[in-house]
N, C-alpha and C positions, 0 to 999 in steps of 0.2 A: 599787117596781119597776113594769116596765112590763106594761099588759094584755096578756094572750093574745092578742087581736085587734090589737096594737099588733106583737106579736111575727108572729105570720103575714106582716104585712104586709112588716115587714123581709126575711123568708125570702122573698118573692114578687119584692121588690126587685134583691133580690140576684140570683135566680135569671131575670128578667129584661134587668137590665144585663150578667150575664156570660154570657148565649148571645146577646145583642145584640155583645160586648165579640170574640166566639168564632166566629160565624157570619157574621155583618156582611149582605153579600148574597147570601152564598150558600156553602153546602157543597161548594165544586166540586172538590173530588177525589172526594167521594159521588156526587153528581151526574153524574161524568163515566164514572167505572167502575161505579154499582150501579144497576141498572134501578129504576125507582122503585116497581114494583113486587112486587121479589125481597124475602123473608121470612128473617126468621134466628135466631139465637140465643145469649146468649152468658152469660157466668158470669163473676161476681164471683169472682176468686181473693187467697185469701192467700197472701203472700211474706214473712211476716216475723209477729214474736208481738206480742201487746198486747191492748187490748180496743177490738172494734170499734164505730166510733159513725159516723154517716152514712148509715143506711140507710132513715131514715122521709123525708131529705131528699133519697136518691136517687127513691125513688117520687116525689115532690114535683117532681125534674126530669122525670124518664122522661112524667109526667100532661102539664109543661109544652110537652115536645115535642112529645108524639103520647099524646093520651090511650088511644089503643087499644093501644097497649104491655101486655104483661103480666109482671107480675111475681113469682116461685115465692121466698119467703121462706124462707130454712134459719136462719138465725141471725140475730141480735134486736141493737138498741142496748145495748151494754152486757155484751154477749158476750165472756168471752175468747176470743182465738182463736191459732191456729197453723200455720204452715205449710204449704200445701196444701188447706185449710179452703176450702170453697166457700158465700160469704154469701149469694149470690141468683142465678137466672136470669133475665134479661129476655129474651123475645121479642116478635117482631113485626117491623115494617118496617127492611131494614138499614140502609137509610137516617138512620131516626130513632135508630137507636141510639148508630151513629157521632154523629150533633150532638149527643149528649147526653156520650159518653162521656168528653170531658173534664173535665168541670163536674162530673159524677160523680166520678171521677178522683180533682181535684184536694180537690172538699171532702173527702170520705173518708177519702182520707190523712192531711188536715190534723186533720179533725176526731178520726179514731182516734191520732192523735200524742198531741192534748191531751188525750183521754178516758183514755190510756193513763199519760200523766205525772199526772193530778190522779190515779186508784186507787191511783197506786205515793205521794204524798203523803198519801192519806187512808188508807192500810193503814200506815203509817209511827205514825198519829195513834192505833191502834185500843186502846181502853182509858181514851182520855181524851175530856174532853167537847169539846174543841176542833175546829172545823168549817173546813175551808177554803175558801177565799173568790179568785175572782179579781178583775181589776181592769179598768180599760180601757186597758190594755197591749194592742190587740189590733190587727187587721191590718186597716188602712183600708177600708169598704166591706161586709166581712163578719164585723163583730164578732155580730151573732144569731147564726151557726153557732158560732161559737167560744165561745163562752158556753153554746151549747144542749152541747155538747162535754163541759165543764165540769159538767155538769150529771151527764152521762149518765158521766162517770167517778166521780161521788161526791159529788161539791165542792158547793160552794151559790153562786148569782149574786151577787155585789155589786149596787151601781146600774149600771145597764144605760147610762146616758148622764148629761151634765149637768143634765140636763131633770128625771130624776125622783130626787134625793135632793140635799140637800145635804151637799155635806165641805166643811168649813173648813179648808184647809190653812195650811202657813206663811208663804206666799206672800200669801191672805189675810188673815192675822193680823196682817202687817206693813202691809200697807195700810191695813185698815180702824183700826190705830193701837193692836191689842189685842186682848187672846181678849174679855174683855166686852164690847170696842165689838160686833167681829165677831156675837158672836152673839146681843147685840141689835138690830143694824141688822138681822140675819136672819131674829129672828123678829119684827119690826115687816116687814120686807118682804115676807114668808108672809103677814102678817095681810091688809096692803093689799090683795094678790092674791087669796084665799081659796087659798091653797093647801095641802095638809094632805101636806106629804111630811118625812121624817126626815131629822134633821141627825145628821153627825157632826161631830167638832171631834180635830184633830188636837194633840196633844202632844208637844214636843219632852225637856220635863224633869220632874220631879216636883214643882216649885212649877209651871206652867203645867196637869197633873193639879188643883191646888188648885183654882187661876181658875177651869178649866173646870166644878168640881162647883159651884162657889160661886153657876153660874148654872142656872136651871132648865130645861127642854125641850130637853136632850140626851138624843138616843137611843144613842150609842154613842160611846166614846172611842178615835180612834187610840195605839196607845200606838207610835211609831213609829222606828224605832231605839234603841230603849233595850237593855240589858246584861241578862241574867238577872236579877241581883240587884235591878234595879231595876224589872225587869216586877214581879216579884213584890211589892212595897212597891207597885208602880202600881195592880197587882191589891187588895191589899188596903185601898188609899186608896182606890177606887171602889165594893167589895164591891159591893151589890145595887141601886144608885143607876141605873146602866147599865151597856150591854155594853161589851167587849172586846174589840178585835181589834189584834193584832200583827201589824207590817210594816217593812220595810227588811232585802232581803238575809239576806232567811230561805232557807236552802234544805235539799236531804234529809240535812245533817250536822244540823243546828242546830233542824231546826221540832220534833220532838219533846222537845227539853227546853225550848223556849219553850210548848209545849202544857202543859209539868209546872207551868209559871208560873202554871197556873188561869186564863189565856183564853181567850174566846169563840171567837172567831177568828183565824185566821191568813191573811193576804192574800200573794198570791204574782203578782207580774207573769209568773214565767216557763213558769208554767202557759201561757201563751200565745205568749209572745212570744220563748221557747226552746226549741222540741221540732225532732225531724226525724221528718217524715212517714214513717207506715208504709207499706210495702212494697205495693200491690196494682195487680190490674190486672184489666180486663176483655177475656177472649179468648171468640172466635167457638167454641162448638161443633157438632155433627154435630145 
């Protein structure tokens, strides 16, 4: 996975290109009605139930616009919440707060969608040891929120990009001419480079489970569309050799009797790349 300080930097990214994306030269409806130096106030409101996530990265915008902004904390990452629920006050310049309040806005929603879908698949999971896992199904440009999202509903981060994990999918399996070619050429290419990151190797059937234990320096095996009956035969051919994560078209009928399978993991694209954003909005108060 990737460093903390790798991770900031993305958030920084992000939250630069979309008030570049959002402001351009200028805020001119702000600019042309709000004195620039009239003062105001305004509140995070809920519209809608789930659990909120986006609020360490609202301050994170509010700093980027106008660090003299302030912000009155009611409720935390990871918070349910409800209807009418007020998550923060920002004051200060109305100005800055308008520039900021789309960007707020929009991550918020997005972000509280998916913090909201991963709790309702991790309380679906509760009793078993199976962890959920996203993927990089995620939405061009701001997959760190979407992932910190992920996080903050329960879930656990997959590899964060191509850069820091290897998966051997079937795509490469076929090319490289075979799961052994595959994942010796991979870890001869690790060696070359010095780089010390985890492979996974993806599985299509339960003789290609064999190939893959038959080689050593696997960290974790996709077990990936496979049938009940055969997760479980999957599971018990890899016992304690490495982990487990199941994937393909799992969703909230179907992941709790694949969690009974006795896997690690369960990977879900639509943690991401299927939610509708929750309900809120930032109006001016007295």
């Amino acid at each position: 996975m990737i460093s903390q300080e790798q991770f900031n930097k993305e958030l920084e990214l992000i939250i630069t290109n979309a008030i570049r994306e959002d402001i351009g030269e200028g805020d001119h409806t702000s600019l042309s009605c709000i004195p620039a130096n009239a003062e105001g106030k305004a509140k995070l409101l809920v519209k809608d139930e789930g659990i909120i996530a986006g609020v360490e990265f609202a301050k994170m915008v509010f700093a980027h616009v106008d660090k003299d902004l302030k912000i009155e904390t009611l409720m935390n990452d990871g918070d349910k919440v409800k209807y009418g629920d007020v998550v923060f006050y920002v004051s200060g310049k109305s100005q800055s707060i308008l520039q900021a309040e789309r960007l707020v806005l929009n991550a918020m929603q997005r972000m509280s969608a998916i913090a909201t879908k991963t709790g309702f698949f991790v309380d679906l999971l509760e009793g078993t040891q199976t962890k959920v896992l996203d993927t990089r199904k995620t939405t061009p440009g701001i997959r760190a929120i979407e992932k910190w999202a992920v996080k903050i509903g329960g879930g656990v981060n997959h590899r964060f990009a191509l850069y820091d994990m290897v998966m051997i999918k079937d795509n490469h399996i076929d090319f490289a001419g075979g799961i052994t070619q595959a994942i010796t050429k991979t870890k001869n290419y690790l060696a070359e480079k010095g780089l010390d990151i985890k492979i996974i190797v993806e599985a299509r059937d339960l003789d290609e489970i064999k190939e893959i234990l038959s080689n050593e320096g696997v960290y974790r095996i996709l077990i990936d569309n496979f049938n009940y009956e055969d997760t479980r035969k999957a599971v018990a051919l890899i016992g304690d050799k490495c982990l487990t994560e199941s994937s393909g078209g799992i969703n909230e009928k179907t992941i709790r009797k694949y969690a009974e399978c006795g896997v690690d993991f369960i990977s879900s694209g639509a943690l991401t790349h299927s939610v509708y954003n929750l309900d809120l909005s930032l109006k001016a108060v007295d």
